[in-house]
C-alpha positions as MATLAB code, in Angstrom:
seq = 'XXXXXXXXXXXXXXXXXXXXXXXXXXXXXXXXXXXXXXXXXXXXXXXXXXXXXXXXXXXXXXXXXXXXXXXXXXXXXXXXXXXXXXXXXXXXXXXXXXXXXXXXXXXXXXXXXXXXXXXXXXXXXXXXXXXXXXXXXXXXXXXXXXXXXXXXXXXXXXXXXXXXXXXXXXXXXXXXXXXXXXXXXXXXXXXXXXXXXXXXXXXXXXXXXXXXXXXXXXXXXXXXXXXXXXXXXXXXXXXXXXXXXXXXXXXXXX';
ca = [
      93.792   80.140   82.875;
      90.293   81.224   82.020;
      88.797   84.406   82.722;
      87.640   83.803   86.222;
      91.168   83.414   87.540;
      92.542   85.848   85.449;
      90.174   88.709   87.339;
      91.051   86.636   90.790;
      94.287   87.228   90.244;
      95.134   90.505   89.079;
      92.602   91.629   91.734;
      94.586   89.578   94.410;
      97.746   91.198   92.981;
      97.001   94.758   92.928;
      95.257   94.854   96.454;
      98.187   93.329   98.196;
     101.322   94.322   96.059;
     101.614   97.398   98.052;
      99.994   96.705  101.367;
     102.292   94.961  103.919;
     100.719   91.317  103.679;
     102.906   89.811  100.561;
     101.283   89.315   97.331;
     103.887   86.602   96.423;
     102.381   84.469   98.746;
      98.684   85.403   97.654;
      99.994   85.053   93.950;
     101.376   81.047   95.617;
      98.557   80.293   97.649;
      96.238   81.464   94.913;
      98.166   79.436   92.118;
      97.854   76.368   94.334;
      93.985   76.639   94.722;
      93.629   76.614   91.014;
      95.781   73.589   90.428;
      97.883   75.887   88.449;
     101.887   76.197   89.555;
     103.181   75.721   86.050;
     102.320   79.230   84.712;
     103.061   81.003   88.415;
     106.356   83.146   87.343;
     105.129   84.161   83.986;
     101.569   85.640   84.902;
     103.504   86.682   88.213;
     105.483   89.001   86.332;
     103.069   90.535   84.199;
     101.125   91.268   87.399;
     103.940   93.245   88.769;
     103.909   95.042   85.327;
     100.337   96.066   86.043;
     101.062   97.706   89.505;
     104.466   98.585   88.461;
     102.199  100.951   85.473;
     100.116  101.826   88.989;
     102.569  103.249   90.818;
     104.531  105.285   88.252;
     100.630  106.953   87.305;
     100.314  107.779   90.740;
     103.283  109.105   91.676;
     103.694  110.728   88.490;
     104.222  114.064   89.311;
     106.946  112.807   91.861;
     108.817  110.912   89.335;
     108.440  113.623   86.690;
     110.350  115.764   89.220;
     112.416  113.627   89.913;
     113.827  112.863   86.820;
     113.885  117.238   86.243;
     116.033  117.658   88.989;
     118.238  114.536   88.857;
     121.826  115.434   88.765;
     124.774  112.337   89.316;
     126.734  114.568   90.963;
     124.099  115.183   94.218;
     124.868  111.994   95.988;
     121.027  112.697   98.228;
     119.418  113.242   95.285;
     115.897  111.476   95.414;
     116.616  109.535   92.165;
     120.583  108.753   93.202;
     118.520  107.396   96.756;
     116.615  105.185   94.539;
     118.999  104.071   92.819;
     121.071  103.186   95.503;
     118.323  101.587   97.346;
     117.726   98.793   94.514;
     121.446   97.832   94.158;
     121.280   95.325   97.217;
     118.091   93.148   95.791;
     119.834   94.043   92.269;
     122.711   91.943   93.664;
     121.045   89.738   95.986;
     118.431   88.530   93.790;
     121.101   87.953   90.883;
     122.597   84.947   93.091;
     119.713   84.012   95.082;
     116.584   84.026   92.252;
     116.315   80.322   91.653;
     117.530   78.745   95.253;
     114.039   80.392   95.991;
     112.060   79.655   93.426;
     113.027   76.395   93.882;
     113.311   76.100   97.573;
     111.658   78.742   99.503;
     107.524   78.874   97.321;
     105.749   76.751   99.599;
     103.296   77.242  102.752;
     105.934   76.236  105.099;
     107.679   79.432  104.413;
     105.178   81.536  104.063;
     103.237   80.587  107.268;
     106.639   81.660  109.067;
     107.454   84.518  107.190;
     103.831   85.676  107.713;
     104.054   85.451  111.905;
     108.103   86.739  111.923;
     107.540   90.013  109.730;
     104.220   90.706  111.227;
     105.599   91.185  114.490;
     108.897   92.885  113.706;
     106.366   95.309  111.804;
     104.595   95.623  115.028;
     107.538   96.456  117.219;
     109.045   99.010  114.490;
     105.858  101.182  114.385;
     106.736  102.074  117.544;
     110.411  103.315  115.797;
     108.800  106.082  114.071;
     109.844  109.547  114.086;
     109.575  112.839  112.527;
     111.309  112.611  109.044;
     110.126  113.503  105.756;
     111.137  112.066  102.503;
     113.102  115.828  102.015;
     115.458  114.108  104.579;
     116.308  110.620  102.989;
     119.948  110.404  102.276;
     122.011  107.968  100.250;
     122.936  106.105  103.559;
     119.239  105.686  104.336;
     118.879  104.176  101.080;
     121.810  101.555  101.484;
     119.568  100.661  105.258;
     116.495  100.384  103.067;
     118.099   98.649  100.504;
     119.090   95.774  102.900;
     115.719   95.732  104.526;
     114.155   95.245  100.808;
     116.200   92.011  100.360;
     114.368   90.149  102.511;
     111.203   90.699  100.217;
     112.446   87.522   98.294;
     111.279   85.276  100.814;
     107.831   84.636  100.128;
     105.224   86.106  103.052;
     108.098   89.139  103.624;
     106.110   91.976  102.254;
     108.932   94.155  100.124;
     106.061   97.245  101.048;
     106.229   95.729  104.870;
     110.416   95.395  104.975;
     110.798   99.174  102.974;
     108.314  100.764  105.897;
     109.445   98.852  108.755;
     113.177  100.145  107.479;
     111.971  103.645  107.375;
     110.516  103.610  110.511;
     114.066  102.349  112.128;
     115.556  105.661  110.088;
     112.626  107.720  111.889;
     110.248  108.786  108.989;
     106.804  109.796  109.821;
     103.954  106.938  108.852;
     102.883  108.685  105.510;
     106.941  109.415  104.227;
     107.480  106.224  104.979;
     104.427  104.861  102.746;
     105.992  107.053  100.036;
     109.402  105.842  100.323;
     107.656  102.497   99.991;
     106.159  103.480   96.915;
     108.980  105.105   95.617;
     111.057  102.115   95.975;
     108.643   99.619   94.275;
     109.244  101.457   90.826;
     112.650  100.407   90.098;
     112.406   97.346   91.748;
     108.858   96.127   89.839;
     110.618   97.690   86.897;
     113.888   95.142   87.567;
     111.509   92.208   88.500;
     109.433   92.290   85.197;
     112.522   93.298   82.540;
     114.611   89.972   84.622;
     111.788   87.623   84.911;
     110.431   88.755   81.088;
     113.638   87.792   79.440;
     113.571   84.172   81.312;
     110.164   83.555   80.671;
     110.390   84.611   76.918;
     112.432   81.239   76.401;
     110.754   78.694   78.813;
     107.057   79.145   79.224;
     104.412   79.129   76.245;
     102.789   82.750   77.289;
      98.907   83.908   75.986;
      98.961   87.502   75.216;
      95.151   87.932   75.414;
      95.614   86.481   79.214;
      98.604   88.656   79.932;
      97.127   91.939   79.069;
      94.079   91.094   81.058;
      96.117   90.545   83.755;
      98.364   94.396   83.629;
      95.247   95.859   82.758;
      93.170   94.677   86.075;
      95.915   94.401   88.310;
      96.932   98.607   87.127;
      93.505   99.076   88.263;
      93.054   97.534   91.272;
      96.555   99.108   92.662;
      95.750  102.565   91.815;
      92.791  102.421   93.941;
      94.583  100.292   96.655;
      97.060  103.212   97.181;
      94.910  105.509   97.014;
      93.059  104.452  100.203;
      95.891  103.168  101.711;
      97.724  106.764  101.779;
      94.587  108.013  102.932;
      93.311  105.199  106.167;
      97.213  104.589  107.647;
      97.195  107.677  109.788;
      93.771  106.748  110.528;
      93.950  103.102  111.889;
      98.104  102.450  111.305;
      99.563   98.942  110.745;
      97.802   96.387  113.709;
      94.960   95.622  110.784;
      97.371   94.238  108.368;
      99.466   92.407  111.000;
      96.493   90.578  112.425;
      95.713   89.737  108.990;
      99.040   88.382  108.491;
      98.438   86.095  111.986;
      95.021   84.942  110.481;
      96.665   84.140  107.235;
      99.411   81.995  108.757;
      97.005   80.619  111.141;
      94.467   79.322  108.423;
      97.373   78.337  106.477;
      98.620   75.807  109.161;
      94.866   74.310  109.640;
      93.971   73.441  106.145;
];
């Protein structure tokens, strides 16, 4: 991949990791432009590594105090919720990893998957209610958990499934950004240690590339959820939703 694509991609990768539009199907689409589907999963990954470093820099205080104040025994505690929230795409994803990679990466899906999610996220905007993050409990987590799974289907959005879930709970637009946020670090941090460990036995990898990749995709995320926090009070979710409908809708005419 030469340096071009490299900068495409990490910059297609850290705008949409966290917004709800899917970057797996920007990373497919993007890899089928380029004629280049072999090496898909392994710069994939490394790309979540890069916003995966993005996330845990931003929210670094959070997660420091998290990790302070974690105790096993506090069933609500914000790190036991997070932990609780990954086990179902933990599990999921265990059994289900390859009948998608194999079945479920291709424009078909993610023209549906685009138009489906966009409008569920539509309708559970209206869901939203008065929570704060102070209030998520371990049952919340289990709810958000489930919602998360459906992020393995390419053109899901695991940022657009964790929000619309926290909406149904009631949490207030910018909590339930957070909890989105929040979510994505153990899950980007299971995604790269799972796929890494495949990918160190079947695909020839460049580390020059690679690095290139975590390094612009870290930066592109940082500043992606740093506006994002700050313009979803401000104009909400239609935006991304008729982005999705555009997507799907140039998708099916080309």
């Amino acid at each position: 991949m030469d340096f071009v694509n490299i900068i495409l991609l990490s910059l297609i990768q850290g705008i949409t990791e966290f917004l709800p539009i899917s970057s797996s199907a920007h990373l497919i689409i993007f890899s089928e432009i380029i004629n280049n589907s072999n090496q898909d999963i392994t710069v994939d990954v490394f790309a979540h590594f890069g916003t995966l470093l993005a996330v845990i820099w931003y929210f670094r205080e959070d997660l420091i105090k998290i990790l302070r104040t974690y105790k096993i025994s506090e069933v609500n505690n914000l790190g036991n919720c997070l932990i609780i929230g990954t086990l179902p795409i933990l599990f999921f994803g265990f059994f289900l990893r390859d009948i998608i990679e194999v079945n479920l990466r291709n424009q078909n899906v993610i023209v549906f998957s685009m138009i489906f999610f966009g409008i569920l996220l539509l309708i559970f905007e209206y869901l939203r209610g008065n929570r704060n993050l102070e209030d998520l409990t371990w049952k919340d987590s289990i709810i958000l958990g489930l919602f998360q799974t459906f992020a393995m289907i390419p053109g899901a959005s695991r940022s657009a499934l964790v929000i619309m879930g926290a909406f149904y709970l009631g949490f207030r637009s910018i909590d339930a950004l957070k909890i989105s946020f929040l979510f994505a670090t153990p899950t980007l941090a299971l995604i790269f240690l799972g796929e890494n460990y495949l990918i160190n036995f079947e695909y020839k990898i460049n580390i020059l590339e690679l690095l290139l990749v975590v390094f612009f995709s870290f930066l592109t995320a940082c500043i992606t959820i740093h506006f994002f926090l700050k313009l979803v009070n401000k104009i909400g979710l239609l935006p991304f939703v008729i982005y999705r409908f555009l997507l799907a809708g140039i998708l099916v005419f080309t």
